[in-house]
C-alpha positions as CSV (number, residue, x, y, z in Angstrom):
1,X,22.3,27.4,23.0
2,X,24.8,29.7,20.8
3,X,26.7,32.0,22.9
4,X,25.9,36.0,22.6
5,X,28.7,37.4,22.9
6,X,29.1,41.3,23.9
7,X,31.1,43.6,22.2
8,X,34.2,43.4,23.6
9,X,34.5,40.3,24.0
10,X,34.5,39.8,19.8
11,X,38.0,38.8,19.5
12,X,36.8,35.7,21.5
13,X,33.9,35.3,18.8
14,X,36.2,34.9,16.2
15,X,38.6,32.5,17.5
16,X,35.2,30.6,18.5
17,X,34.1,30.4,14.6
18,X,37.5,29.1,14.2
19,X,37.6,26.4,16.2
20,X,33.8,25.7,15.3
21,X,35.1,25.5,11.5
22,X,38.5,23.5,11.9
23,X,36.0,21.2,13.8
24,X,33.5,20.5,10.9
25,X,36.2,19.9,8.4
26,X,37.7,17.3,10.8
27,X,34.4,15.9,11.4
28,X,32.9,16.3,7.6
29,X,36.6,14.8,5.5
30,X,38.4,13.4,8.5
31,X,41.0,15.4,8.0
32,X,43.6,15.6,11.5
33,X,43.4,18.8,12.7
34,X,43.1,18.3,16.1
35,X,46.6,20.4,17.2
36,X,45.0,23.4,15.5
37,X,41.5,23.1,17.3
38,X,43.6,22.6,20.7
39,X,46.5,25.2,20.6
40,X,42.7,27.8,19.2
41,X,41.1,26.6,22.3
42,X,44.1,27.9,24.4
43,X,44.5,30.7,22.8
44,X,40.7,31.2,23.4
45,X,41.2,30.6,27.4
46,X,44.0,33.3,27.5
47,X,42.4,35.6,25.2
48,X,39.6,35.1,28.2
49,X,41.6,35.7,31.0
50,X,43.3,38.7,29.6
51,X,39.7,40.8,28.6
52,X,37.9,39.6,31.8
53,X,41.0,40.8,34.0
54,X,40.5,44.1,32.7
55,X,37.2,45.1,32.9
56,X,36.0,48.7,33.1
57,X,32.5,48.9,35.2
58,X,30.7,49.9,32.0
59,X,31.9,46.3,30.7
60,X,30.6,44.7,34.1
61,X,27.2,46.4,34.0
62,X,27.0,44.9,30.5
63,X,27.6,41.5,31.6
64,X,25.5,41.8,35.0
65,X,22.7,42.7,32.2
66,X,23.7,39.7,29.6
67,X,20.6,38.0,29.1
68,X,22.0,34.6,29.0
69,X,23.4,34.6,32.3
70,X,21.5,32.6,34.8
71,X,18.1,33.7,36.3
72,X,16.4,33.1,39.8
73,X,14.5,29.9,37.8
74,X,17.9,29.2,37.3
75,X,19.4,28.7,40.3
76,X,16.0,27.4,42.0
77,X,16.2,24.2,39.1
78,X,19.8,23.8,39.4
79,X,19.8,24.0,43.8
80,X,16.5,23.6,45.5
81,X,14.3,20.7,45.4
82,X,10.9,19.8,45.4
83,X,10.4,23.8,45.0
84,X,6.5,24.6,45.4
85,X,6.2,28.2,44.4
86,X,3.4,30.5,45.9
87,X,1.2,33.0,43.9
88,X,-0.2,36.5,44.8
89,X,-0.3,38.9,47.6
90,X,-3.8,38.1,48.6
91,X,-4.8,41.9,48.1
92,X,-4.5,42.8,44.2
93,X,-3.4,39.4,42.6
94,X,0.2,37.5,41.3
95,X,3.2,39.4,40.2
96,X,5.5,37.1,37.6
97,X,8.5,39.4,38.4
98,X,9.2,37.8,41.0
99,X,9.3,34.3,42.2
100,X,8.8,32.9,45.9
101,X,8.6,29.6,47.3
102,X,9.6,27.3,49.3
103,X,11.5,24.1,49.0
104,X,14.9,22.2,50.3
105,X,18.7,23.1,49.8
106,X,21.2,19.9,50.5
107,X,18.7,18.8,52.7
108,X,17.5,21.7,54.4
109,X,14.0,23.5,54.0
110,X,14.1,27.2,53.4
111,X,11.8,29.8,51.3
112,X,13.4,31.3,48.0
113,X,13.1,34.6,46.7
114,X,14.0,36.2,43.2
115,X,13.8,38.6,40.8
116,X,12.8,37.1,37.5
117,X,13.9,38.2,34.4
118,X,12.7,36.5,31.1
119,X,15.4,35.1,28.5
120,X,13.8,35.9,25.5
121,X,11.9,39.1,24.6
122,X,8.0,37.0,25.0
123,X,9.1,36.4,28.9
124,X,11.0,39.3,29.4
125,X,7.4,41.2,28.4
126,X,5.6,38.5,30.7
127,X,8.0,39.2,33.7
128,X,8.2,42.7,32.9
129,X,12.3,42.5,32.6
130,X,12.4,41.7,35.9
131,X,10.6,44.9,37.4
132,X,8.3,44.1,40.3
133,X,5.2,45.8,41.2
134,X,4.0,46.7,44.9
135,X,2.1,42.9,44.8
136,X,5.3,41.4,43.7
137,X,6.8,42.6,47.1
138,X,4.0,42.1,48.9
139,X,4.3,38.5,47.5
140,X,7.9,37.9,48.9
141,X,7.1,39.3,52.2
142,X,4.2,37.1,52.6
143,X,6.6,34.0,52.0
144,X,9.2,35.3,54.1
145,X,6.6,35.8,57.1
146,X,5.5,32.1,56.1
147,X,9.1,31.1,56.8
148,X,9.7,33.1,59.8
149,X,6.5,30.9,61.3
150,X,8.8,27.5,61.1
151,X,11.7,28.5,61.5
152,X,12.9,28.5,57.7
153,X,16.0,30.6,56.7
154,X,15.6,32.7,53.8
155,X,17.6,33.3,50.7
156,X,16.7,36.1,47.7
157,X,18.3,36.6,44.5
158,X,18.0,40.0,43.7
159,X,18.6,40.8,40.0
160,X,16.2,43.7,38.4
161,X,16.8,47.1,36.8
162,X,14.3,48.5,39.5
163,X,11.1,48.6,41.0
164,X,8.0,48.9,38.3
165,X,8.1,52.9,37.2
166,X,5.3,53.2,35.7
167,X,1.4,55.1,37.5
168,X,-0.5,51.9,37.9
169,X,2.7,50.6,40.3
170,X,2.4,54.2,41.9
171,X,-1.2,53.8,42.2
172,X,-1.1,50.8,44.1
173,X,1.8,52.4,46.5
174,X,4.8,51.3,45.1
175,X,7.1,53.0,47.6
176,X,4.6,52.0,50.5
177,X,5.2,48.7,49.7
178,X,9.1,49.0,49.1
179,X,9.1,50.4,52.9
180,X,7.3,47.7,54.4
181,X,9.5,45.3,53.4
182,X,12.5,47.2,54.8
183,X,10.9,47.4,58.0
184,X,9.7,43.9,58.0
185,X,12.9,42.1,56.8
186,X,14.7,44.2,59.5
187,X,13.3,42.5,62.1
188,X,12.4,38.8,60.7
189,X,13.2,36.4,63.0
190,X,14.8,33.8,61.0
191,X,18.4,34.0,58.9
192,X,18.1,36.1,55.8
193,X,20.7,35.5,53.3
194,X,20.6,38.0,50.0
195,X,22.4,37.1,46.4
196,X,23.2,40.1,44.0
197,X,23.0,37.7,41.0
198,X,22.9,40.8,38.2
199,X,21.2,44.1,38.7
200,X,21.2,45.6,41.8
201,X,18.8,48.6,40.9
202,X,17.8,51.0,43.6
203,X,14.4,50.4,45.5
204,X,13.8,47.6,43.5
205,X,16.3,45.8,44.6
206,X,16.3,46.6,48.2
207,X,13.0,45.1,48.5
208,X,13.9,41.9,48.8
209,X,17.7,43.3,49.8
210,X,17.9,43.3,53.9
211,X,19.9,40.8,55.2
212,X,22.3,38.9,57.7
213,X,24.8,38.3,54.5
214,X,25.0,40.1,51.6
215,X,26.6,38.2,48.8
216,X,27.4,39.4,45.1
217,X,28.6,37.8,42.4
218,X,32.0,38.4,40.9
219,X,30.6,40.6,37.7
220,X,27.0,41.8,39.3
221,X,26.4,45.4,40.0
222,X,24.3,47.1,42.8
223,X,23.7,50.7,42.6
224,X,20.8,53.3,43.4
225,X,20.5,54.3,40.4
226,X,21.4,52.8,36.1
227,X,24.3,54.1,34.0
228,X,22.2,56.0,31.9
229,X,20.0,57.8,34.8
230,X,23.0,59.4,36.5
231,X,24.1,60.1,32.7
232,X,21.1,61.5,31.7
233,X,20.5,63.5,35.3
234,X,24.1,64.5,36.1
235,X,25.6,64.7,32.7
236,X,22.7,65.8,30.9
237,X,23.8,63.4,28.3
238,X,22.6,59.7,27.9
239,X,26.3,58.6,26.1
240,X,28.1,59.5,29.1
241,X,27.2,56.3,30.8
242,X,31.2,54.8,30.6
243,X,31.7,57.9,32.9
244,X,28.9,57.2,35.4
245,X,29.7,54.0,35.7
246,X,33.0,54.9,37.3
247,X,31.3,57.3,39.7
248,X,28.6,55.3,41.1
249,X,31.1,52.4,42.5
250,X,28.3,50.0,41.4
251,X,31.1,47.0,40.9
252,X,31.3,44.3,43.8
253,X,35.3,45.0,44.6
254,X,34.0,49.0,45.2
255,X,31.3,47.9,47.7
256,X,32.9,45.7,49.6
257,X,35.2,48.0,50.3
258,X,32.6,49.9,51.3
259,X,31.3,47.7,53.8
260,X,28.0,47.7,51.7
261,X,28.1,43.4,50.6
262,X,29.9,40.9,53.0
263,X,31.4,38.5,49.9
264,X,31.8,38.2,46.5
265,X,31.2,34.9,44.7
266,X,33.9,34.6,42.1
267,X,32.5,33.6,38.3
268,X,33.9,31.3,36.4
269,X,36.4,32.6,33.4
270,X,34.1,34.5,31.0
271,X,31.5,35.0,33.3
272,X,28.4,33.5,34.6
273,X,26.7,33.5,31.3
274,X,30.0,31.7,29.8
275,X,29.2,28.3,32.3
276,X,26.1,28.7,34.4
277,X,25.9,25.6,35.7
278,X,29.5,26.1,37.4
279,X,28.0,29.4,38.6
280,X,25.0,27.9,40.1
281,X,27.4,25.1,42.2
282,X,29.5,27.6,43.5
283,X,26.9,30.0,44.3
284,X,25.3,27.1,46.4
285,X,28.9,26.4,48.3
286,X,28.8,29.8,49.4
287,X,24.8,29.8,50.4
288,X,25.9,26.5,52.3
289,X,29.0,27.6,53.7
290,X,27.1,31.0,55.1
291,X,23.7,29.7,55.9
292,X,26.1,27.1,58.4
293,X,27.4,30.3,60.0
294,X,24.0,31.7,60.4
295,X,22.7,28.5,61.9
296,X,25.1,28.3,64.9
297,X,24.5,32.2,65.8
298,X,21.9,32.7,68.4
299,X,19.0,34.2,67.0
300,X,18.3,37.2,69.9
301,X,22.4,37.5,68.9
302,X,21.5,37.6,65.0
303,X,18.8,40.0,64.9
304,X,21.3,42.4,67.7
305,X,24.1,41.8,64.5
306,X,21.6,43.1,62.1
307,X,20.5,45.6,63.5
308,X,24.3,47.2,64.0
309,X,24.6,45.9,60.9
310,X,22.8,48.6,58.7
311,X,23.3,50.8,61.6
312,X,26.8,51.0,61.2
313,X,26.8,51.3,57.2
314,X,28.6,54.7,55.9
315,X,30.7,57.0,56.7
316,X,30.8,60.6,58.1
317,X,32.4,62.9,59.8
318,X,31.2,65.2,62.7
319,X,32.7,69.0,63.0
320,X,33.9,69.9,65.8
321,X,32.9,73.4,67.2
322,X,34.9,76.2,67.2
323,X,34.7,78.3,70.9
């Protein structure tokens, strides 16, 4: 599949075409230009390093939102086998936003949970860009309820703009059912391991979003609320979104240090969308690596770290009174 490539990363589109034309001319006269091609493909690794070690969050929300960077169907393909995904929330019917299953990881069962957002604009209609409605998270708790019953760990891939905005989602109790799965996945008796793998947006996220690890990738972003909202809201102007980006601290390095994610997955140079199936191995090294630490943690002990967990989240300060 041709690369998209985002705005600013243009200069790397051009050195691409380059290399792509020195290397039809060698292949179409058999002319030696191989030197050329290799000191352009250099130059196109450094060129690489240099924009992706500077990136503003605006740039990092564009790239958590790139739409060839890999999906939950994704990773499920590329990690979990013999994967037998489970329809509908046996009260209103099946929500395609969102995928849930279960199936094995390196050799262990588990139940998998995602946020699915399409790759062309056909899917991203049929998924509804990745937007759930209250049956999609009705759906994901009723696999993660299946899992707690034998013993399964779970792991979700969060990656939407949001929960479903529009009345009929509000008609069948979007926020009722947003709740229920914070209540539920707070006290789930099995390890829960959550993946920010793009968007991280608000309610929608947080859905599927309690857990004994929080993981993001490298370039993902997690935030209650877009760009443009707080632009639009706080701004009053929708073209102020470079500024909001900076203010919401949506970028992995700004919540860990906020205590709000546990690790960030590094991406490969250029981003997941660059090499996705390097993303998806090291992605599964850290699931492993994390779902081995879960595993030798009591479970009475787990749920106690959980709870203190989101207990302990934020920070305040208490005045003192004056006598």
């Amino acid at each position: 599949m041709e690369r998209k490539y985002l705005d600013f990363e243009k200069p790397l589109e051009e050195i691409e075409k380059q290399i792509l034309s020195l290397q039809e001319i060698k292949k179409r006269k058999n002319v030696d230009n191989q030197l050329q091609i290799t000191q352009l493909q250099q130059l196109f690794r450094e060129k690489t390093k240099e924009i992706y070690s500077n990136l503003t969050p605006w740039q990092k929300v564009q790239i958590a939102r790139h739409p060839q960077r890999p999906h939950t169907l994704d990773y499920i393909s590329g990690l979990i086998e013999n994967f037998y995904e489970l329809h509908g929330d046996r009260i209103c019917g099946d929500d395609p936003a969102i995928i849930a299953g279960i199936g094995k990881f390196r050799g262990l069962s588990l139940a998998v949970i995602g946020h699915q957002k399409g790759k062309d604009t056909e899917e991203n209609i049929r998924r509804n860009f990745g937007m759930a409605h209250p049956e999609g998270y009705r759906k994901a708790l009723r696999v993660m309820k299946i899992a707690e019953k034998f013993s399964f760990p779970i792991i979700t891939l969060v990656d939407t703009p949001g929960a479903h905005p529009h009345i009929e989602a509000e008609e069948r109790n979007q926020a009722l059912a947003i709740a229920n799965n914070l209540y539920e996945m707070s006290g789930i008796t099995t390890p829960v391991i959550v993946v920010i793998i793009g968007e991280g947006g608000s309610g929608g996220a947080l859905g599927i979003g309690v857990g004994d690890k929080i993981l993001m990738l490298e370039f993902a972003i997690y935030s209650v609320i877009s760009p443009e909202g707080c632009a639009s809201i706080l701004w009053k102007n929708q073209n102020a979104v470079v500024e909001a980006s900076e203010s919401l601290k949506l970028t992995a390095p700004d919540l860990l240090n906020l205590g709000l994610i546990d690790e960030i997955v590094p991406e490969p140079q250029g981003g997941a969308h660059s090499q996705p199936q390097e993303m998806i191995k090291t992605l599964g090294d850290y699931i492993e690596k994390n779902l081995n630490e879960l595993h030798s943690v009591d479970i009475k002990f787990l749920m106690e770290k959980r709870y203190q967990k989101y207990r302990n989240i934020g920070f305040y300060k208490e005045k003192q009174e004056i006598i």
